[in-house]
N, C-alpha and C positions, 0 to 999 in steps of 0.2 A: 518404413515409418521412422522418421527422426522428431523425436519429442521432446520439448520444453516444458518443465512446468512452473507455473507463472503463481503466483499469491497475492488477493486483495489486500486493498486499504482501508481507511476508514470510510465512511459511506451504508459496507457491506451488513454490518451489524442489526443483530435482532432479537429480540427475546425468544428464547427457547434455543438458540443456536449451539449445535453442537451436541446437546440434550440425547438425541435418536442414537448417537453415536456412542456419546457412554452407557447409555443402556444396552446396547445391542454388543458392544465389544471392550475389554477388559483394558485391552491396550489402550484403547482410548482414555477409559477412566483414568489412567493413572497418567497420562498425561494433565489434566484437568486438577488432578488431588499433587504432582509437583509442582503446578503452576500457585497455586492454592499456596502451598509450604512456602515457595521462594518468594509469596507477597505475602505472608500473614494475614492472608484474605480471602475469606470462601467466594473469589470470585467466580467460580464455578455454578454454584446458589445464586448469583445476582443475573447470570448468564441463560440462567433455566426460568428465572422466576420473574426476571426484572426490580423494581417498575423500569422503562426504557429510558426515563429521565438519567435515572443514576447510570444505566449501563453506556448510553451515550456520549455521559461524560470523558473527553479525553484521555486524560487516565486511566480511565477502566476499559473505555474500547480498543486501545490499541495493545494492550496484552491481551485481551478477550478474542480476537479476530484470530491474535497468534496463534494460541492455543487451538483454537476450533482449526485452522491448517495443521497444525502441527499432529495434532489428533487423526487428522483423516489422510495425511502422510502415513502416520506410522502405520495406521489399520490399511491403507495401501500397499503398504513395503511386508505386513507381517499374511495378510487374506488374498492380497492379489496380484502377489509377485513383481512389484512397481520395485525396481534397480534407476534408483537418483543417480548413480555412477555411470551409468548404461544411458543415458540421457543426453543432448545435446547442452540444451542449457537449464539454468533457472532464473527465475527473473521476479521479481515483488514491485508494486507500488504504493510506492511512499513507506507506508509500515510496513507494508509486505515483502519489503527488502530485507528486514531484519528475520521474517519467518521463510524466506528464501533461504536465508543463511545458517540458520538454525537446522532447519530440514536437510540442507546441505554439511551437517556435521561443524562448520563454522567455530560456532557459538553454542555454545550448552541449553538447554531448556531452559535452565533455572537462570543464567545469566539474562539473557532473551528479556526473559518477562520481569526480569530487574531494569535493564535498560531500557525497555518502552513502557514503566513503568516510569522512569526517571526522564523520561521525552514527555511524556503524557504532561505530566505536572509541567516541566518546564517552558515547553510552549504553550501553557496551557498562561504559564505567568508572565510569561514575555511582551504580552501586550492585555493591558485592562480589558477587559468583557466592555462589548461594546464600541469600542473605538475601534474592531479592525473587523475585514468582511471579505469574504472570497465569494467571485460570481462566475456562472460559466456563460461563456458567449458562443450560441449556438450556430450554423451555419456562416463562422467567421475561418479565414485559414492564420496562418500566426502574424503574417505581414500587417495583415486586415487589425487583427487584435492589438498589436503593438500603434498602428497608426489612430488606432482609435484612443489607446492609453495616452499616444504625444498630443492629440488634439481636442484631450479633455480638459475641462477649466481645473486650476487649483494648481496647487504645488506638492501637494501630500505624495506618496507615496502607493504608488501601485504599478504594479510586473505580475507578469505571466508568471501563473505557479505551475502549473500543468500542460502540457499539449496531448492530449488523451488519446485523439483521432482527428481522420480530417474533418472538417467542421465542427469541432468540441474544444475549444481554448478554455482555462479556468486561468482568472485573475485574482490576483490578493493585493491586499494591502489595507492602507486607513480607509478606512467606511465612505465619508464621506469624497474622495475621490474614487472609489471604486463604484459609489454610483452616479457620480459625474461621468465615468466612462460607459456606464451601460445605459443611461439616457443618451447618447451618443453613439453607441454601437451599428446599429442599421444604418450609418449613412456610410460603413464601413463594409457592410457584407455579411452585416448579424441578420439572423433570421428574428430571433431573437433571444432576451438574457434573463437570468434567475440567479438573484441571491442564493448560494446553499445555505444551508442548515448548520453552521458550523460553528465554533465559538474563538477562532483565531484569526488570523490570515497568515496562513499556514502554509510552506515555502516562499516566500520574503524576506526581504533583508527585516524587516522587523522583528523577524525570531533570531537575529544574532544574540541575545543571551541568552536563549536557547541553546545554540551552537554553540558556544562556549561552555555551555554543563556537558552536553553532550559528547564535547572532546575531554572533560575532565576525568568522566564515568566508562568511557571509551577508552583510555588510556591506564584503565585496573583490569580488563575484561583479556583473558587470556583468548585470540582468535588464533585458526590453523586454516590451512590452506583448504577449500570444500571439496566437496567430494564430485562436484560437478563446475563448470563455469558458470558465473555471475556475472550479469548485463549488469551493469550499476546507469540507475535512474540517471543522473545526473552528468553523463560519457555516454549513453546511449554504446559501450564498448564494453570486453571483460573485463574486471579485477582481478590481482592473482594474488598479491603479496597482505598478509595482515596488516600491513603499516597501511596500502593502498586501502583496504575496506575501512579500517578505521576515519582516516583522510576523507573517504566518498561519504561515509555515516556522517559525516558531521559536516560536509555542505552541502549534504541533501536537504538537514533542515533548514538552510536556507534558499537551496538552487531549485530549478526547475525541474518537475519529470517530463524527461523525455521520454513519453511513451509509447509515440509513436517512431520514432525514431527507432526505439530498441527491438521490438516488434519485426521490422526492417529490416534492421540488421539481422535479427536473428533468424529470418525467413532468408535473406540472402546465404547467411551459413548452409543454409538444410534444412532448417525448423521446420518442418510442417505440418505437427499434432501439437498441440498446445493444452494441456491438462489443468483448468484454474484448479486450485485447491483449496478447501472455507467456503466461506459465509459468500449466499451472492454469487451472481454469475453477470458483474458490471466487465471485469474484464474481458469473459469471452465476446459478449457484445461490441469491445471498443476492440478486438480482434479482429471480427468479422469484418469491422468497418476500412480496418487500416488494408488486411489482406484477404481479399473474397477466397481468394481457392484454400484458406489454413481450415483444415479440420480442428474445431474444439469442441474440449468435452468439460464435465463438471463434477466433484468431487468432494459433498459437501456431508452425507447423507448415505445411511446402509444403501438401498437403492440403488445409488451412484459406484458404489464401491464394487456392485455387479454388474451394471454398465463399464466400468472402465475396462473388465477382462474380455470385454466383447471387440474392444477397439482392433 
């Protein structure tokens, strides 16, 4: 068995998330009470209680997800023998990259949930609420999505933010071209398309002041080489050097995930147990889809924690 473990993005989040875990296991807690310290924020309390409006919020979801991995990492590595060294690779999407690297020794805790607390806000400011919109386009492949994007009316601004799986493209960009391309989509090879739920368009060129915070804050953050290899989203290939993760961090906010690509890749290495870890289990699903014969499991939740010593 050669294993990856892989960490969600945004999306995954939930009220109560994480909750089972600090009640049942010590380590955990105090994962949750340094994330707490390093934001000045019991966002541990908004995690367990909600309301979901607030924990939604950018900002807050994407240290929140971290944490809820990072927590079911350690009670992995401390209850059921889980060696991230002994590992093939690890891998995150989108925010999950940053709790990939965190997990992997990388990045400190406490840095971690400073800098996707300083992502949170920055793309959160990078483009007004309301003028940008990310859609996914369902039974399109990326050729399909992009001819759909060249043959849409307007001049605005919309690229592929994600390629999740086959038939699962996500688009971003200005609103109103992003829905000129998904009224458009099915003459392309969409089964069909859906606005998400999101409040940016989130990997575009429109979060370049985003990326520019982000190499500002990225450029204080002491990183070290991990304890395992990193697919980086955006190379669908490993990182090795701190200068390189810094570098991938900050055109991820703008570039594409490649996520099936990485996937791929990492099953052509050997990969062939994939352990999501956190909130959600959208990755395992978009695993299945890309590699039928990958074994995955889930790692969110006490339960799960007994499940994985079974693998």
């Amino acid at each position: 068995m050669a294993r990856a473990f892989v960490f969600p993005g945004q999306g995954s989040q939930a009220v109560g998330m994480g909750a089972d875990l600090a009640d049942a296991f010590p380590i955990a807690r105090q994962v949750f009470e340094e994330v707490d310290d390093a934001l000045g924020q019991k966002l541990s309390t908004l995690m367990r209680e909600g309301p979901i409006e607030e924990l939604t919020l950018t900002a807050n979801t994407q240290p929140a997800l971290m944490a809820h991995s990072i927590a079911a990492m350690r009670v992995l590595e401390a209850e059921a023998g889980a060696d991230l060294s002994a590992a093939m690779f690890v891998a995150g999407h989108s925010l999950g990259e940053y709790s990939a690297l965190c997990a992997a020794g990388a990045i400190s805790l406490s840095d971690t949930a400073k800098l996707l607390r300083i992502r949170g806000e920055a793309m959160q400011a990078a483009v007004p609420v309301g003028k940008g919109a990310m859609a996914a386009l369902i039974g399109v492949d990326l050729e399909g999505a992009q001819n759909a994007i060249d043959a849409a009316a307007g001049d605005g601004v919309c690229e592929i933010a994600n390629d999740n799986a086959p038939g699962q493209v996500v688009i971003s960009g200005e609103k109103e071209r992003v829905e000129a391309v998904c009224g458009g989509a099915k003459e392309f090879g969409a089964k069909f398309t859906k606005l998400l739920p999101v409040s940016a368009p989130f990997h575009s060129s429109l979060m370049k002041p985003a990326a520019d915070r982000m190499a500002e804050a990225l450029a204080d953050v002491s990183i070290k080489p991990p304890a395992t290899a990193l697919v980086a989203n955006v190379t669908a290939r490993e990182a090795e050097t701190p200068d390189a993760f810094r570098d991938l961090l900050v055109k991820q906010v703008t570039g594409r995930v490649r996520w099936t690509e990485s996937v791929h890749h990492m099953t052509a290495q050997g990969a062939d147990t994939f352990i999501e870890v956190g909130a959600g289990k959208v990755l395992s699903g978009l695993i299945r889809r890309i590699n039928r014969d990958a074994t995955t499991a889930n790692v969110g939740g006490p339960d799960e924690i007994d499940a994985f010593t079974k693998l």
